[in-house]
C-alpha positions in Angstrom: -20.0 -26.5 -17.1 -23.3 -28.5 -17.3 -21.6 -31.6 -17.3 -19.2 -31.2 -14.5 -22.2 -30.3 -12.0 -24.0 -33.1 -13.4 -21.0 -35.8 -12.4 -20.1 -33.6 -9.1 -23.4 -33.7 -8.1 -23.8 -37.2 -8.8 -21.1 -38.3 -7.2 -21.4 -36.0 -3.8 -24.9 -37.1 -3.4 -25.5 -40.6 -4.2 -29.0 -40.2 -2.1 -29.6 -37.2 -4.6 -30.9 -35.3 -1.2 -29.5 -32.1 0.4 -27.8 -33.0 3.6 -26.4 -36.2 2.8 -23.2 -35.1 1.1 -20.4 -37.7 0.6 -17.7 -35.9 2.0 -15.4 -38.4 2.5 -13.7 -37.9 -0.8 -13.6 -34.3 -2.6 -12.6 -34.0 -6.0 -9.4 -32.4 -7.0 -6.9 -30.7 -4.7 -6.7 -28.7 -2.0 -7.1 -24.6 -3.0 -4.3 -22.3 -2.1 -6.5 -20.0 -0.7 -4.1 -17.6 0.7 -1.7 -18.2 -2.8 -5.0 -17.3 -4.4 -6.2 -13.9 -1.9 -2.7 -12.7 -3.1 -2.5 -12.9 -6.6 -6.1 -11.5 -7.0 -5.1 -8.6 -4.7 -2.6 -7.8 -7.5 -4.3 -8.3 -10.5 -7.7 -6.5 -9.0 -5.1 -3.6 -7.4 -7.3 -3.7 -4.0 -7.1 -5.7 -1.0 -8.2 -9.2 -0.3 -9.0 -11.2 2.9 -9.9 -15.0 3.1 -12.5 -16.4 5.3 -13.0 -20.4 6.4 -16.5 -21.6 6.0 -17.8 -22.7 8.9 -19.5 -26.2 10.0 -22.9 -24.8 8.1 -20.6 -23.7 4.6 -18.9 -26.3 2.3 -17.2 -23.4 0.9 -14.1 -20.9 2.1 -14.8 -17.2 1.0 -12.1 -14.6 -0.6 -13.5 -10.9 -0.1 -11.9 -8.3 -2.8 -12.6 -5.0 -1.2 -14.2 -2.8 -4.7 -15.4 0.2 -2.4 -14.1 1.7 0.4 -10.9 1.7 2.0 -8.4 -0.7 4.6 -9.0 -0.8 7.7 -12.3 -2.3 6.3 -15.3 -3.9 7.6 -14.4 -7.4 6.8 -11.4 -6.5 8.7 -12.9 -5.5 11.9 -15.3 -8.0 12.1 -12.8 -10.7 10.7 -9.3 -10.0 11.8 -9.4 -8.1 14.9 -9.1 -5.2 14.2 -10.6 -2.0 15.3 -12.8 0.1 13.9 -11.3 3.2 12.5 -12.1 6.9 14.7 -12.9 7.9 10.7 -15.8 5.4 10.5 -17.9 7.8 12.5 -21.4 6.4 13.2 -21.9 4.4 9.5 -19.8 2.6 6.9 -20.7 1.1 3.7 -18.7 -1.0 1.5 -18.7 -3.5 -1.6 -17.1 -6.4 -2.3 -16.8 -9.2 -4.6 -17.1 -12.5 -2.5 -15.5 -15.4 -4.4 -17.2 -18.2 -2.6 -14.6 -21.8 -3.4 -16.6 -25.1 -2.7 -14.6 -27.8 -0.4 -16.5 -30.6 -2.2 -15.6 -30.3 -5.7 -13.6 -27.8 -7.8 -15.8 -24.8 -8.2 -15.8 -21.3 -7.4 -18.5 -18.8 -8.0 -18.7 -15.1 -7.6 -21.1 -12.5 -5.9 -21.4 -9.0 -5.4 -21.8 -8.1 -1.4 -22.6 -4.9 -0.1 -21.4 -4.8 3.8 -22.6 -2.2 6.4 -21.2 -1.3 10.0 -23.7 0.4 12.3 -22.7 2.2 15.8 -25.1 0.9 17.9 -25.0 0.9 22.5 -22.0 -1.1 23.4 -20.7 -1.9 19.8 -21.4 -2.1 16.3 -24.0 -4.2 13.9 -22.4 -5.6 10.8 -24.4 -6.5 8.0 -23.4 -8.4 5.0 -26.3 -8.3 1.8 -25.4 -10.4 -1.2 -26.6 -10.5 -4.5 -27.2 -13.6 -6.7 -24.3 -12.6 -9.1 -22.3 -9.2 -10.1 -24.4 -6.8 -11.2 -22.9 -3.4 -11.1 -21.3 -2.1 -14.0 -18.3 -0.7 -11.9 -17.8 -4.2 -10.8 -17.8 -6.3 -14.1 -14.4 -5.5 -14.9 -13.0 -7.0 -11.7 -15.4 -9.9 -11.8 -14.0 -11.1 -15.1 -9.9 -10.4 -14.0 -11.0 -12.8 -11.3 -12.6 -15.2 -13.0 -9.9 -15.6 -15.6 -7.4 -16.6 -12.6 -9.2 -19.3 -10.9 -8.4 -21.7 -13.8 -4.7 -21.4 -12.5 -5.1 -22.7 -9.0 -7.4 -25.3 -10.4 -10.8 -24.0 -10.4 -13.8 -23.7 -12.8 -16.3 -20.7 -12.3 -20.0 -21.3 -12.0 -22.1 -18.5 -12.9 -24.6 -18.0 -9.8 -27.6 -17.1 -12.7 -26.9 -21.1 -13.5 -26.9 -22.8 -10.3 -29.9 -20.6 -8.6 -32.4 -23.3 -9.2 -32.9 -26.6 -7.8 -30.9 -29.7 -9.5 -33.7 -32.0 -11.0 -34.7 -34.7 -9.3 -33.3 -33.9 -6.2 -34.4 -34.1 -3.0 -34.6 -31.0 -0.3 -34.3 -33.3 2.7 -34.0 -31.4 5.8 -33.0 -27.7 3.6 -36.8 -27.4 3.2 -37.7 -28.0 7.1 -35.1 -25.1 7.7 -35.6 -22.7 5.0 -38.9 -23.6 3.2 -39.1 -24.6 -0.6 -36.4 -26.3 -2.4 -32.7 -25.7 -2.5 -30.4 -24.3 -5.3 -27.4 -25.8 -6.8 -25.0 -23.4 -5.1 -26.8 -24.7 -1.9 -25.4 -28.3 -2.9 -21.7 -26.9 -3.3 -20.9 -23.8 -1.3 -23.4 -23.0 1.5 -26.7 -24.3 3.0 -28.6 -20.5 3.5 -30.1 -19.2 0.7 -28.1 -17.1 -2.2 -29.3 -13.8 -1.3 -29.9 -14.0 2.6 -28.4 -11.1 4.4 -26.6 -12.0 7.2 -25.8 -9.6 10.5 -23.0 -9.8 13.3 -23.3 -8.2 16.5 -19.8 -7.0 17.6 -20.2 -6.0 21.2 -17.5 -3.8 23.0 -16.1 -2.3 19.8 -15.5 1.3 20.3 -13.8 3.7 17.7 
């Protein structure tokens, strides 16, 4: 594993600084995401929805719902649609977020706890990750998923392994933005910080 970072990182950042990613050629393939969301659907028995990165993520996301039910949270705020009359005032939910980088062929895998909140005009959505899978209840499906990303070409990176900053690398502009230095998974997947909750307002969302 430690040798593949060290060439992908080498070769996506010939400045060695956050920010300046060569994108102009990624390594390996293009992911079947969807191909992917359905086969891990199977083999975890629970539903899966995909999610593009968008222009601040170099990663796609695939959410395996672990705890709760369909019509989910990811749903609503994802896909459209609306929030179940059996949702009452609160929901909360867990997932396991495979995050898959668009630079280089890696995937790596958190656990993410996901709230919806009936608030004045709508609801607030807000999405906690962990640096890893920690929950016992969760290991099981963490490891069926791992064991199926080699099949659609992609190698696993354990988040307690790429939460510190590459050596010798720069921060650039990560550090003006988010103070101190950035991770590995920062490099690959996603500018904001591993663990950074992030919340959605959804106005005009009414059960």
């Amino acid at each position: 594993m430690f040798a593949s970072l060290d060439r992908a990182l080498a070769r996506l950042y010939p400045t060695r600084t956050w920010g300046e990613a060569d994108d102009a050629a990624p390594d390996g393939e293009l992911v079947d995401l969807d191909g992917l969301a359905d086969e891990l659907a199977h083999v975890l028995r629970g539903a899966t929805f995909v999610r593009p990165g968008d222009d601040d993520e170099a990663c796609d996301f695939i959410y395996a719902l672990c705890l709760g039910r369909t019509p989910c949270v990811v749903q609503v705020r994802d896909h459209g649609v609306a929030p179940p009359v059996e949702w009452g005032d609160r929901i909360d939910e867990l997932y396991l977020r495979a995050c898959v980088s668009q630079r280089a062929p890696f995937a790596a895998v958190q656990q993410v706890a996901i709230e919806a909140v009936r608030a004045p005009g709508g609801w607030v959505i807000t999405e906690r990750p962990r640096a890893g899978v920690y929950d016992a209840p969760l290991l099981s499906r963490m490891q069926t998923l791992v064991a199926t990303l080699p099949a659609y070409g992609l190698e696993h990176l354990d988040f307690g392994e790429i939460s510190a900053p590459p050596p010798g690398f720069l921060a650039g502009a990560w550090h003006d933005r988010f103070a101190g230095q950035p991770a590995v998974a920062n490099y690959l997947f996603y500018a904001q910080p591993a663990t950074m909750p992030a919340t959605t307002w959804l106005p005009g969302v009414a059960a």
